[in-house]
RODO-2510 file (C-alpha; in nm, 4 decimals, decimal comma):
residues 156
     n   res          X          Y          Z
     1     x     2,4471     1,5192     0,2879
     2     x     2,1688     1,4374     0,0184
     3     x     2,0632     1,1351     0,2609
     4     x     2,0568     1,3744     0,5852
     5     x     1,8567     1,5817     0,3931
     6     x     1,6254     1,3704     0,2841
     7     x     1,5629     1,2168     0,6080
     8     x     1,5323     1,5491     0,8081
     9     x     1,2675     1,6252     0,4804
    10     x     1,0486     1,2726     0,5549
    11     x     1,0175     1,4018     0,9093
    12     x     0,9130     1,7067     0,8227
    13     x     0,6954     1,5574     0,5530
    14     x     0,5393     1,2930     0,8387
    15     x     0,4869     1,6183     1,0679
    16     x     0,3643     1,8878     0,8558
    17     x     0,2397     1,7099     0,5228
    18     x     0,3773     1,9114     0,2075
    19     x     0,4028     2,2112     0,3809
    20     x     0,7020     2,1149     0,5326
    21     x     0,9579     2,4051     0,5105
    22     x     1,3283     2,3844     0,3333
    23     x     1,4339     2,6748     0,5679
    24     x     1,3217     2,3930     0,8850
    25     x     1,5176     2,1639     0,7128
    26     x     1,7946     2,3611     0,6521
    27     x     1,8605     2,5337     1,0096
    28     x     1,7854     2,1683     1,1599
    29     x     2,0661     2,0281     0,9383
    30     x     2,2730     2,3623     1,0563
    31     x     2,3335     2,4577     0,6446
    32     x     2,1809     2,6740     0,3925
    33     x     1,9095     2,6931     0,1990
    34     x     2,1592     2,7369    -0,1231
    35     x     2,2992     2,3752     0,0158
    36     x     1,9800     2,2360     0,0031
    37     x     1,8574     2,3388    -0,3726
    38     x     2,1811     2,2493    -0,4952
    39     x     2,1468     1,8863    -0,4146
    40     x     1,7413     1,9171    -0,5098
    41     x     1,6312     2,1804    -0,7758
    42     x     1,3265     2,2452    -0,6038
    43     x     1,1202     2,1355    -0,3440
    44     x     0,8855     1,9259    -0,5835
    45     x     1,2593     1,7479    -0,6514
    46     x     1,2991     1,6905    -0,2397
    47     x     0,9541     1,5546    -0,2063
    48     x     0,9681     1,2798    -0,5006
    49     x     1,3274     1,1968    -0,3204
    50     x     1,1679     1,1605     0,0122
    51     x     0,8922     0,9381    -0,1182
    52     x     1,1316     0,6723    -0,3281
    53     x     1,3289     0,6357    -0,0221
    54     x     1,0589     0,5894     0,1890
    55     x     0,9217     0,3568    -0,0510
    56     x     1,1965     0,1266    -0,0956
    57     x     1,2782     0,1447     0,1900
    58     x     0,9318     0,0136     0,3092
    59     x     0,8850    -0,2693     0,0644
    60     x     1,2635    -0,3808     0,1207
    61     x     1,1583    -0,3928     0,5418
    62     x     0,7972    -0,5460     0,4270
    63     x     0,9529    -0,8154     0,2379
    64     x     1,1922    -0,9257     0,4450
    65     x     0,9543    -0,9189     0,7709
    66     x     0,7223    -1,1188     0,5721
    67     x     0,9695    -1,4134     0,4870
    68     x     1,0383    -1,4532     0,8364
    69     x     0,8704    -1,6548     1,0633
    70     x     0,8679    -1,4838     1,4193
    71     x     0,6609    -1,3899     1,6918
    72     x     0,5446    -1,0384     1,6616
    73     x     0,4992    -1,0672     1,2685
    74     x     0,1822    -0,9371     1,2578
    75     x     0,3052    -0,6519     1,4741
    76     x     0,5604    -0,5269     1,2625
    77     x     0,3996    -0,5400     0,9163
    78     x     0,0855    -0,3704     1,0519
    79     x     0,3327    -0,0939     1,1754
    80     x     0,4541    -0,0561     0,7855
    81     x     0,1603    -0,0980     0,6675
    82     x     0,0291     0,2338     0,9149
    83     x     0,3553     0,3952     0,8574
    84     x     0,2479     0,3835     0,4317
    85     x    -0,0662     0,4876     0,5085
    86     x     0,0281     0,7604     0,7221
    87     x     0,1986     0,8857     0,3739
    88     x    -0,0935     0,8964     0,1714
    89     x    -0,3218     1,0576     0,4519
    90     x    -0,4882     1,3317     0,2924
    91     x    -0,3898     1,5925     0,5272
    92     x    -0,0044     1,5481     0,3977
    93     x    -0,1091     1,7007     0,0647
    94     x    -0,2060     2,0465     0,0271
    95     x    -0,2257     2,3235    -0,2559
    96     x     0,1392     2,1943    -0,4471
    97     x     0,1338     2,1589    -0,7836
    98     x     0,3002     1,8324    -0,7373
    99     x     0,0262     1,7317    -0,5703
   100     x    -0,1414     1,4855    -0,8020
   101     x     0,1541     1,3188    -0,9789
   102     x     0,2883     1,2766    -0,5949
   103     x    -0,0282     1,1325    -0,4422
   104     x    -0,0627     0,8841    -0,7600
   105     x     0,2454     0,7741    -0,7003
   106     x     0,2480     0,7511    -0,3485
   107     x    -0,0596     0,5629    -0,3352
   108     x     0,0095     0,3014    -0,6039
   109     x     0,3014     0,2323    -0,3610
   110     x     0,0702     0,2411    -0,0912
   111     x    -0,1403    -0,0134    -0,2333
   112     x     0,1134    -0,2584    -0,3291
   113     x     0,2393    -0,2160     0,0628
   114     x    -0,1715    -0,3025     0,1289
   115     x    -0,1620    -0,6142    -0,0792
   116     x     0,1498    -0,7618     0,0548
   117     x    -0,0278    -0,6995     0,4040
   118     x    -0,3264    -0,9038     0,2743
   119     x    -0,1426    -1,1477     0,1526
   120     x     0,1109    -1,1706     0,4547
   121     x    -0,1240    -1,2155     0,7464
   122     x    -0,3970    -1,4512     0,5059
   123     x    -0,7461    -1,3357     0,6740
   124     x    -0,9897    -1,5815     0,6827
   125     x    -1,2229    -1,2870     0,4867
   126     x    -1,2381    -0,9618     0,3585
   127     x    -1,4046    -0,8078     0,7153
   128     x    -1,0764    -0,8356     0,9239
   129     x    -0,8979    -0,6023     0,6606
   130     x    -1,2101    -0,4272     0,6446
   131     x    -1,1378    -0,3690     1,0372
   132     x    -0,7800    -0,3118     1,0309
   133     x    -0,8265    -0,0247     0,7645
   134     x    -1,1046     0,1171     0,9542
   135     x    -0,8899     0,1079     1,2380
   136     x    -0,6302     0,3363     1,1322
   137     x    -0,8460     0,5523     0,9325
   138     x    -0,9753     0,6246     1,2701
   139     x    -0,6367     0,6766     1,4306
   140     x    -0,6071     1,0066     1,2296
   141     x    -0,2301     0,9598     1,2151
   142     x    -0,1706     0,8735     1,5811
   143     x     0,0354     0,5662     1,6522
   144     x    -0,1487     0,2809     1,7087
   145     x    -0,1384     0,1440     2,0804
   146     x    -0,0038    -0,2239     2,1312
   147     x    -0,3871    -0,2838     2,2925
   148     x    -0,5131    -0,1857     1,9424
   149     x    -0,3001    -0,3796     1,7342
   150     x    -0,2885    -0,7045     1,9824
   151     x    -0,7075    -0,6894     1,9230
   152     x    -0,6272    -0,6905     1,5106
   153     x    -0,3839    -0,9401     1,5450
   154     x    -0,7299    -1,1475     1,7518
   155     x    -0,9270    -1,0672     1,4477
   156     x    -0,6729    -1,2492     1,1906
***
């Protein structure tokens, strides 16, 4: 249950930011409220949860994409490398008190997922990361299209 909850939460989290609401997660999952604080304390709790996992998670998938030599590489570790970003987007955190110690630690995960992406596709400079990030700052949290990324993966 603690994993079904979690992943119902990251959802949430990915659609609403922070504001995501236990009661959503709770009548999605068909259970209580009670069921939900009494595998996480508070919501603070439920969001740290949801960001280890998708951490892990994320570096485990980034890792092993990255050892791998196949076509559509570049593909699939931009995609984690947006999906990361889309974590950290500033809209996803709002008024919590959790707020800061969550955003540190999201983005110091964040930015170890950026510098395995630097180091996994090896641009010939700075300019083509410059381009990429610009890229999906300007995607505002919309998926990227495959025209997009097959016009990054020209740039590398």
């Amino acid at each position: 249950m603690r994993t079904k909850i979690i992943d119902v939460s990251m959802r949430g989290l990915q659609r609403d930011g922070l504001r995501f609401s236990v009661d959503t997660i709770a009548s999605e999952l068909k259970i209580s409220k009670k069921t939900v604080y009494k595998y996480f304390p508070s919501k603070e709790d439920l969001a740290v949860a949801v960001y280890e996992k998708f951490y892990a998670e994320t570096v485990k998938e980034f890792d092993a994409c990255a050892t791998v030599e196949k076509g559509g590489r570049f593909s699939e570790l931009l995609d984690l490398y947006y999906r990361s970003w889309c974590m950290v987007r500033a809209d996803v955190f709002n008024k919590y008190a959790l707020n800061n110690a969550l955003r540190e630690f999201a983005e110091t995960k964040h930015n170890e997922i950026r510098r395995k992406f630097i180091t996994a596709i090896s641009p010939a400079d700075e300019a083509a990361v410059f381009i990429i990030d610009g890229a999906i700052e300007n995607s505002n949290g919309k998926p990227l299209t495959r025209a997009i990324v097959q016009k990054l993966e020209l740039l590398i």
